[in-house]
C-alpha positions in Angstrom: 64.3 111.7 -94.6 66.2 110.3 -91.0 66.2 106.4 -90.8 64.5 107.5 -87.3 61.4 107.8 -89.2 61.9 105.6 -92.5 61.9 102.7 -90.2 58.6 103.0 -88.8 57.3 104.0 -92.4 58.5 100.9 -93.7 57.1 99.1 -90.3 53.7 101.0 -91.1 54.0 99.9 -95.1 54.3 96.2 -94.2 51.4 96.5 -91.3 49.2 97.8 -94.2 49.8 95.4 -96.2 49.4 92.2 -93.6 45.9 93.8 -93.0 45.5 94.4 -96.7 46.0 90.6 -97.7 45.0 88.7 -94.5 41.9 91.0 -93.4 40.7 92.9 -96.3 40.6 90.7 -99.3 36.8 89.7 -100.0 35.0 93.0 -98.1 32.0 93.7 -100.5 32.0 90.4 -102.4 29.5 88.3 -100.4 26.6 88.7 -98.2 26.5 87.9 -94.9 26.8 84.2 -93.6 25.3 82.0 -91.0 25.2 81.3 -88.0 26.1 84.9 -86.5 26.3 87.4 -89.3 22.9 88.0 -90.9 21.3 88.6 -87.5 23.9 91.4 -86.2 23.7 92.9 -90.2 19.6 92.3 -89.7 19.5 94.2 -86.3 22.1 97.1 -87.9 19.9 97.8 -90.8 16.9 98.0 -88.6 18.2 100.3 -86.3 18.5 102.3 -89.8 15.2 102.2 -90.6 12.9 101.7 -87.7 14.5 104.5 -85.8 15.2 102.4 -82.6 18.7 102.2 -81.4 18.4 101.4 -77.7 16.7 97.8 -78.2 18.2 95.5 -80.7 15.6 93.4 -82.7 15.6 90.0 -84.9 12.2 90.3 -87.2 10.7 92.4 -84.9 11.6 90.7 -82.0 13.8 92.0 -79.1 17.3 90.4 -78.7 18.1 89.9 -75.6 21.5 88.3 -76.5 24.1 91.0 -76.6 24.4 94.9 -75.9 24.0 97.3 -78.9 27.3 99.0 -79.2 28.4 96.8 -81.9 25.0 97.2 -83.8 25.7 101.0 -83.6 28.9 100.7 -85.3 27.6 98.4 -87.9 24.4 100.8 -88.8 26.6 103.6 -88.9 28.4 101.6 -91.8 25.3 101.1 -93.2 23.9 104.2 -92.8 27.1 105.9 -95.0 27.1 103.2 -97.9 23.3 102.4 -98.1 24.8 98.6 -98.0 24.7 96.0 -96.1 27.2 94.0 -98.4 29.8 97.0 -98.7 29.6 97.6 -95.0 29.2 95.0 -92.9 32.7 94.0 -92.8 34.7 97.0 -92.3 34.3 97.4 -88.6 36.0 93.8 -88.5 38.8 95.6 -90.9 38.9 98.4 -88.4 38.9 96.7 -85.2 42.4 94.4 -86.7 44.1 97.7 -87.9 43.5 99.4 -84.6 44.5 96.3 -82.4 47.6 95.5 -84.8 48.5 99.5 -84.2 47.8 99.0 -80.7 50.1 95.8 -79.9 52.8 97.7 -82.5 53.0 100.5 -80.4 52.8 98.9 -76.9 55.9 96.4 -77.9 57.8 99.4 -79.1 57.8 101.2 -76.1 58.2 97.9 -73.6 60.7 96.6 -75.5 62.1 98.0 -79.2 60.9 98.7 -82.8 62.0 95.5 -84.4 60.2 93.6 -81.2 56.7 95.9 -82.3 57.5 94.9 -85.9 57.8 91.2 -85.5 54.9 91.4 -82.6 52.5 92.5 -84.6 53.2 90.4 -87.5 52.4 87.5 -85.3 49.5 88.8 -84.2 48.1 89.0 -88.1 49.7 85.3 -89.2 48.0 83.5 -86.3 45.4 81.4 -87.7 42.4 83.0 -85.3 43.2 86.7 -85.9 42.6 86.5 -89.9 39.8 84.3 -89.1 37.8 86.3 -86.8 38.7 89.5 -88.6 37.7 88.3 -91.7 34.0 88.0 -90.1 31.4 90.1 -89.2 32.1 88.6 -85.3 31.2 91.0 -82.1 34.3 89.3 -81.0 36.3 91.6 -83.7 35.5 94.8 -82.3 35.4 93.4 -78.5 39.1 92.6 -79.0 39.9 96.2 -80.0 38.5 97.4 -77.1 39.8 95.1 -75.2 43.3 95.8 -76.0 43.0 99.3 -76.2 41.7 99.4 -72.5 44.8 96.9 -71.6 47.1 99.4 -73.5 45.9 102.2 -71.6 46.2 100.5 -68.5 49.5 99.7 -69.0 50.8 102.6 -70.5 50.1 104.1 -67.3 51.0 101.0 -64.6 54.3 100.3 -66.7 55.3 103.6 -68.4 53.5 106.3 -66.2 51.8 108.5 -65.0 50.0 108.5 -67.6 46.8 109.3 -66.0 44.5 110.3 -69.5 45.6 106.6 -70.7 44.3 105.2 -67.2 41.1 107.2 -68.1 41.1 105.7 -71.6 41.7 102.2 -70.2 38.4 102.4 -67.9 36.2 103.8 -70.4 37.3 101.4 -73.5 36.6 98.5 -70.9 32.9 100.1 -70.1 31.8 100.5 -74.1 33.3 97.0 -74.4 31.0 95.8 -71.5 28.1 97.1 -73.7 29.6 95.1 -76.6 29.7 91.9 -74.8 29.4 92.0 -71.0 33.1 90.3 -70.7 34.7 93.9 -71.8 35.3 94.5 -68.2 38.2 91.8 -67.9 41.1 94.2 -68.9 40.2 96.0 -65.7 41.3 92.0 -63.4 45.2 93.9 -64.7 44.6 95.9 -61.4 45.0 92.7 -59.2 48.1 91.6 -60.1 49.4 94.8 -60.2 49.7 95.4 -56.6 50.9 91.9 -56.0 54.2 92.3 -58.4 54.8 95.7 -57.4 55.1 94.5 -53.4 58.0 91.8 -55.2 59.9 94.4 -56.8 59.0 94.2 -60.6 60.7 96.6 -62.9 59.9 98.9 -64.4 56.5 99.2 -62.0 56.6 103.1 -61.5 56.0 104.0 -57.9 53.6 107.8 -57.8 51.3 108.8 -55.6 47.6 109.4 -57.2 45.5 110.0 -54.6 41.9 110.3 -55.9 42.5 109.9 -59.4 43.0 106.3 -59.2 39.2 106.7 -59.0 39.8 107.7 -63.1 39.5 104.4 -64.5 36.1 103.2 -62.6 35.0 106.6 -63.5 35.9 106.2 -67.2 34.3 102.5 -66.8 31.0 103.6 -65.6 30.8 106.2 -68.3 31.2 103.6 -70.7 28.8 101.4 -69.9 26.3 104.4 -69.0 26.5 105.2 -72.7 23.9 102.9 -73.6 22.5 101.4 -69.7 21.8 105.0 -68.5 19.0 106.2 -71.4 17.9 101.9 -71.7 16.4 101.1 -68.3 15.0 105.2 -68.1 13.4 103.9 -71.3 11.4 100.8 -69.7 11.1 102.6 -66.3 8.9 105.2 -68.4 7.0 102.5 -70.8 6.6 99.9 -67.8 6.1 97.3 -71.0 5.8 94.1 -70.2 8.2 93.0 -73.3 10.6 96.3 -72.2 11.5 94.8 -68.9 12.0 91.4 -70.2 14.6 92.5 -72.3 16.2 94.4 -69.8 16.1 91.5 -67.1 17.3 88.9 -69.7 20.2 91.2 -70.9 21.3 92.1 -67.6 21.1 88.9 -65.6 20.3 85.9 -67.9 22.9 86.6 -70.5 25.5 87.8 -68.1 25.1 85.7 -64.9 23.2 82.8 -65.4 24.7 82.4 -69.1 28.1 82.6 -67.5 27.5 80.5 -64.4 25.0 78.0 -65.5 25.1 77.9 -69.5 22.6 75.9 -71.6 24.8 75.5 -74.5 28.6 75.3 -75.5 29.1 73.2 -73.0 32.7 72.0 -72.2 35.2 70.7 -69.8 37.4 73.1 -68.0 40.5 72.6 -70.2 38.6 73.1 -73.4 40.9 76.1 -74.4 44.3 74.6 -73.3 43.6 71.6 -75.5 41.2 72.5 -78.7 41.7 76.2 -79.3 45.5 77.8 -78.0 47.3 74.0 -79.7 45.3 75.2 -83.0 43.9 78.8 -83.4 46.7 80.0 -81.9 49.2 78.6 -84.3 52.1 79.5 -85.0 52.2 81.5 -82.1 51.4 78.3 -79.8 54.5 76.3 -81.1 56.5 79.9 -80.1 55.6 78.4 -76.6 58.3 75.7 -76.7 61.0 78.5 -76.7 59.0 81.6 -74.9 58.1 79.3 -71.4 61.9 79.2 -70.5 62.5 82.8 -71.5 59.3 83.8 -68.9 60.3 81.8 -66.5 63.7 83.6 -66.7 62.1 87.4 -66.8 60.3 85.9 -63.6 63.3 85.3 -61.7 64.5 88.4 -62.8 61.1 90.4 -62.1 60.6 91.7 -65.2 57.0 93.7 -65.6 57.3 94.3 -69.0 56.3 90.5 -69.5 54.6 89.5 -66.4 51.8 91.9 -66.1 50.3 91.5 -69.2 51.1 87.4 -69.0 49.5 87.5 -65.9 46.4 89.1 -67.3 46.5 86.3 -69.7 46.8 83.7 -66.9 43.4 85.8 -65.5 41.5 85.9 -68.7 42.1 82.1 -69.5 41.2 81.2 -65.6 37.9 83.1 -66.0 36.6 81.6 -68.9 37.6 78.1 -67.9 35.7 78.7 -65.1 32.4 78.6 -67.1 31.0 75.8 -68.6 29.8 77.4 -71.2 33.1 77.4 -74.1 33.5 78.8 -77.7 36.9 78.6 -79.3 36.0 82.9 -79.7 36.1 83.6 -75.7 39.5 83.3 -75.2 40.6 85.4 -78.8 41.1 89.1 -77.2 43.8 87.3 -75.1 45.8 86.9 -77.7 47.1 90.2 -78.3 48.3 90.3 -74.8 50.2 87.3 -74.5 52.3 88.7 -77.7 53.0 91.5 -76.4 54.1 89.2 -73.1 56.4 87.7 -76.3 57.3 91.0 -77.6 60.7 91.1 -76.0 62.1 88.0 -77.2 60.6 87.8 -80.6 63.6 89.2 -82.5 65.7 86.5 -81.3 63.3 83.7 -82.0 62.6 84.8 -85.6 66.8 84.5 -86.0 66.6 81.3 -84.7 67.1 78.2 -87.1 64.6 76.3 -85.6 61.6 78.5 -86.0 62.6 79.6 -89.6 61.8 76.0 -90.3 58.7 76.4 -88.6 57.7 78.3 -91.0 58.5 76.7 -93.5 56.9 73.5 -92.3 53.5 75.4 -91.3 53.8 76.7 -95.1 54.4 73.4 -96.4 51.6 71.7 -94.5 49.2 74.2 -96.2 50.5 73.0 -99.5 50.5 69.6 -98.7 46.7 69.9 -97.4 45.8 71.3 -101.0 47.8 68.4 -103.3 45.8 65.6 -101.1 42.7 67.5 -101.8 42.9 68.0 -105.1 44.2 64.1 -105.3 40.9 62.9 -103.4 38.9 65.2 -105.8 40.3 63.8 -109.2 39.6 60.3 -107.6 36.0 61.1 -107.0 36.2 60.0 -103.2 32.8 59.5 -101.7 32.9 62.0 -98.5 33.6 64.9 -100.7 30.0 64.5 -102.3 28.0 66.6 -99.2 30.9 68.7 -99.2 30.7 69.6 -103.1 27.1 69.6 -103.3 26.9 72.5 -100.4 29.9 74.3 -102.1 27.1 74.4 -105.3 30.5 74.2 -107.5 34.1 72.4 -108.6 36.7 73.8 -106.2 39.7 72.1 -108.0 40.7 75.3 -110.1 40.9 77.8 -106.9 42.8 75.2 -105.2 45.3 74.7 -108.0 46.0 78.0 -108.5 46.8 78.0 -104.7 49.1 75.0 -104.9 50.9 76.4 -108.0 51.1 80.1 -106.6 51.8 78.9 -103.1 54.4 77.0 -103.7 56.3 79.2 -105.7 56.5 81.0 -103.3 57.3 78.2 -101.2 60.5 78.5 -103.0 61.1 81.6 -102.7 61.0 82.1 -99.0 63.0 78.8 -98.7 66.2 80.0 -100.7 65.8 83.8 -99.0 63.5 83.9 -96.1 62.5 81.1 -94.8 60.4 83.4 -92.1 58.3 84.5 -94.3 57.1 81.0 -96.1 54.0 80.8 -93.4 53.0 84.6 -93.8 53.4 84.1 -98.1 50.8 80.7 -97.8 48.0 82.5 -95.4 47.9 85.5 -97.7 48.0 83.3 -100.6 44.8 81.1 -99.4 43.5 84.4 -98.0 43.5 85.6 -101.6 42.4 82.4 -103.4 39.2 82.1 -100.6 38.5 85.7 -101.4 38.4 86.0 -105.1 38.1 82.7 -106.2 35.9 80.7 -103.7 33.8 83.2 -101.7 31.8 84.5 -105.0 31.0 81.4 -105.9 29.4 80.0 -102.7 28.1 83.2 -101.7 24.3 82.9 -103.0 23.7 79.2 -100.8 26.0 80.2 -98.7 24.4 83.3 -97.3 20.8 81.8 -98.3 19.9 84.5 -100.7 19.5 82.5 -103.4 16.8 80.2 -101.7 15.0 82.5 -100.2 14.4 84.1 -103.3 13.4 81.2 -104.5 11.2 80.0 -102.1 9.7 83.6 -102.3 9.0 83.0 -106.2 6.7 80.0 -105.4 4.6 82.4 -103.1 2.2 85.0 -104.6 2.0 88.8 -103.6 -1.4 88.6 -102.4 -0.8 85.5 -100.1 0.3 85.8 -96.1 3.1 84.3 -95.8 5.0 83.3 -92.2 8.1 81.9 -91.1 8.8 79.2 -88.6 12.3 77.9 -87.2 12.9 81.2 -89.2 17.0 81.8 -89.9 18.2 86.0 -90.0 19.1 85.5 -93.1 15.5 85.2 -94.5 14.7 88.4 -93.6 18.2 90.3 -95.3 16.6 88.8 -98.5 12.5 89.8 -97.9 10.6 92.0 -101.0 7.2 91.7 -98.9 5.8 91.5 -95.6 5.9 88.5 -93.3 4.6 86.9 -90.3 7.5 85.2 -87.6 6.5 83.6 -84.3 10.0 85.1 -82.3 13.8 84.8 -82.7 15.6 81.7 -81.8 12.7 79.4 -80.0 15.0 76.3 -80.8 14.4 75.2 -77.1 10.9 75.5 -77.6 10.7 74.6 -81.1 6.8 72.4 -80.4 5.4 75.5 -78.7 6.1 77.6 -82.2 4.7 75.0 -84.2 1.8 75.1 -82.4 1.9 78.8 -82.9 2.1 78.5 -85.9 -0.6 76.3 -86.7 -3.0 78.3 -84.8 -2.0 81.5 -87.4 -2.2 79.6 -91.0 -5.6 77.8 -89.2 -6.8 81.4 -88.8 -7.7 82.5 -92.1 -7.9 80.8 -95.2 -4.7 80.9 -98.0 -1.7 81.7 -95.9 1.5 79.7 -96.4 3.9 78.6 -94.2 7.7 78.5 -94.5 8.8 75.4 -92.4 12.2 73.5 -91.9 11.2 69.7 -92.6 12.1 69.5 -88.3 9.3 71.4 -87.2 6.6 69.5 -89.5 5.6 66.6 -87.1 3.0 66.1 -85.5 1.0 70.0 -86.5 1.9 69.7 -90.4 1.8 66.4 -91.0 -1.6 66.2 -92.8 -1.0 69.7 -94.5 -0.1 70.3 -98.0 2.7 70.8 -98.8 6.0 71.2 -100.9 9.6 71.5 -100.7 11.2 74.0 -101.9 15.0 73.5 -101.3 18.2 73.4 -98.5 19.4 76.4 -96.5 20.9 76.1 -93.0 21.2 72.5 -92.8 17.3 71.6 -92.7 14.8 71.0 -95.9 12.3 73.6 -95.6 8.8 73.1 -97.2 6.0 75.6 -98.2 2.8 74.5 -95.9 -0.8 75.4 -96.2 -4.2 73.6 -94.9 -5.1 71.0 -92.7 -2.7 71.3 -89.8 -3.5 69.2 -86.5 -6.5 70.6 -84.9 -4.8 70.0 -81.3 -1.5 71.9 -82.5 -3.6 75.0 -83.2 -5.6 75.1 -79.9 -2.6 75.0 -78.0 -0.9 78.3 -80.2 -0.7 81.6 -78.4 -1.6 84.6 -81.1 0.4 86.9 -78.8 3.7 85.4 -80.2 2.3 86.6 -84.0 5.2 89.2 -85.0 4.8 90.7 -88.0 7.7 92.5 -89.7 7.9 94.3 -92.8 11.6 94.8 -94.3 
């Protein structure tokens, strides 16, 4: 065998096993968790069973909060294993092999193989990727398509003609539109282009298109028209009144209004540059202290290769500041493009003394986070107490076995690598978290052990609604129920009054309630508490319930959904 093609075997052996340790560990060991999970594995499992894969449902009722695309690739997962536990993290998996193959082979061809090598490996030890990918987040598979439409783009505005990549670019931007209506950013790489171009940046390939520069809108629309197209001929045909709700709150309240005039997440403009690149983005945020001087340099010297994708970056992070609506998550499918903006210099920073310590340092902090926490534990230290009693168990033994493992090979990347002490201590609490916390927690956790028990306490023959319901109630059913609508929280009296007016309505029906939603409709009503999920007591409620609640409840909002 040449070294020509050992050396990206060997690149493609330690890719695999990044994603392996950092990404993989824990698929099939738990259940879904709140806040985001159970509904997305709720409405993928549904689309299974009820047949209906144009409109995304929670309980029954339409979700108006996100495009289906991702819901198709989870029910297709779902659909093969007959699991929602075995399946509903590998399109996470997925999405992080394809982006770290994707950011691989970019560097490589912008810059070398040992820059794709060390490029990616950034990509999977900074602290947000494993994070996100480690989840069953929309986000995951948003930032595959996201930088597989960039990667197509700039295969084509950097290395081409490439014109089929150009086509790729568009249409992986359009079915990441109908993941999360931000997949069309990667096409904002267009503006720029032009503007670097006219200033003599190399390598920008001058070539003549003509009309199919019209490729990428095409392959855009096409995208999109995947699911929009068959949707609104859907409600133009039913003319329901609940149809074209859905379709004016996905298309203009969640896109629009969401972005320009959000009701929650609400943050100042600099939210990113100060809470989530200093943190999330570690270790390749502290990379910045050497890589500003080295871009400013490559700007001078009109260098493409790292502007056109940094400017993208500069775009993206512009575009969300601009809201006022923030999550730490907006910002994550930058991050693949501003390492591949790195790329170039990344084998001479990882030869530098200074960041070897880094790594070491990061490492050691991890270690040094676990010996204080396992100090405060033995001490018995007050704040720990909510903590331990939502963990449902002793966490000392997972985190000594990380402290002794860890720091062996602490060690050991000191006296040889000291590069590779970070990427050693995130596998290693990667590992610990996966086989030796997550099972543990997993039943309160995901809240399958108390909805089973709360469904103990109420008999088969006895009607039985939810109110302030959580997704992960309904993963968890073994009868039918009664809901009053997904995610009312901003109208939380008008479903208690909903509710009252449906236990009211015939005699021995229960009532699941959190212990929020009881005053002023349950407050006479009997009652008993059955446990903790989702940070709320929830209490079993029957008979009396405030006359004046019940009058005011609308029956139309009665949902009921049968798992």
């Amino acid at each position: 065998m040449s070294a020509t093609v050992a050396k990206p075997n060997k690149d493609f052996f330690w890719l695999s096993l990044a994603a392996l340790s950092l990404v993989a560990t824990g698929i099939g060991l738990r259940d879904p968790w709140p806040a985001d999970e159970p509904r997305f594995a709720l409405i993928a499992r549904d689309m299974v069973v009820g047949g209906d894969w144009l409109f995304p449902r929670v309980g029954g009722d339409l979700y108006h909060d996100k495009p289906p695309l991702y819901f198709w690739v989870l029910a297709a997962g779902y659909w093969l294993t007959g699991s929602i536990r075995a399946s509903f993290l590998i399109p996470s998996f997925l999405a992080a092999c394809g982006t770290l193959a994707l950011v691989y082979d970019l560097a490589r061809r912008i810059a070398s193989r040992e820059a794709a090598l060390a490029a990616a490996a950034l990509l999977a030890c900074t602290i947000q990727f494993p994070l996100v990918m480690r989840s069953a987040q929309i986000d995951a598979t948003l930032c595959f398509l996201i930088t597989l439409s960039l990667y197509g783009l700039l295969r084509h505005l950097l290395l081409g003609p490439a014109w089929g990549w150009y086509f790729i670019g568009g249409l992986a931007a359009g079915l990441g539109v109908i993941t999360k209506g931000v997949g069309f950013l990667p096409l904002l790489v267009l503006l720029p282009y032009p503007f670097l171009q006219a200033r003599g940046f190399q390598p920008l390939p001058r070539f003549a298109g003509g009309a199919r520069w019209s490729l990428a809108p095409v392959g855009f629309l096409a995208g999109v028209a995947l699911w929009l197209v068959p949707m609104l001929a859907t409600v133009a045909r039913s003319a329901d009144p609940t149809l074209i709700a859905y379709r004016n709150g996905i298309l203009f309240q969640q896109t629009v209004e969401r972005y320009a005039s959000a009701w929650h997440h609400v943050q100042p403009w600099y939210f990113f540059i100060v809470n989530v690149i200093p943190t999330l983005w570690l270790p390749t945020s502290l990379l910045l202290f050497w890589l500003v001087p080295r871009w400013r340099a490559a700007l001078r010297e009109r260098d493409a290769r790292v502007w056109l994708p940094l400017a993208w970056v500069l775009i993206a992070l512009a575009f969300f500041s601009a809201s006022t609506g923030k999550r730490d998550i907006y910002l994550f499918p930058a991050l693949p493009a501003l390492i591949c903006a790195a790329a170039p210099y990344l084998p001479e920073l990882f030869r530098h003394r200074g960041v070897r310590y880094l790594s070491l340092a990061l490492g050691g902090s991890l270690l040094l986070g676990a010996a204080i926490l396992i100090v405060l534990l033995a001490l018995g230290r007050q704040p720990f107490d909510a903590e331990l009693e939502a963990l449902g168990f002793d966490p000392k033994i997972p985190i000594i076995v990380f402290l002794a493992g860890g720091s062996l090979l602490w060690l050991l990347a000191w006296r040889w690598r000291p590069l590779l002490a970070w990427p050693a201590l995130l596998a290693t609490l990667a590992l610990v978290w996966a086989y030796g916390i997550t099972p543990r927690i997993d039943a309160q956790r995901s809240g399958r052990g108390f909805i089973q028990h709360a469904l103990a306490q109420v008999p088969p023959d006895r009607e039985l609604a939810f109110a302030g319901a959580k997704e992960q109630f309904f993963l968890y059913l073994n009868r039918p129920v009664v809901n009053f609508g997904h995610a009312r929280w901003r109208e939380q009296q008008r479903e208690a009054d909903d509710a009252a007016r449906w236990l009211n309505a015939a005699p021995g029906r229960v009532l699941l309630a959190p212990e929020s939603m009881l005053k002023p409709c349950f407050e006479r009503a009997l009652s008993r508490m059955v446990g903790k999920s989702s940070r709320d007591r929830w209490s079993l409620v029957g008979l009396p319930v405030d006359p004046k609640c019940a009058a005011r409840g609308d029956p139309s909002h009665v949902i009921r959904y049968s798992p």
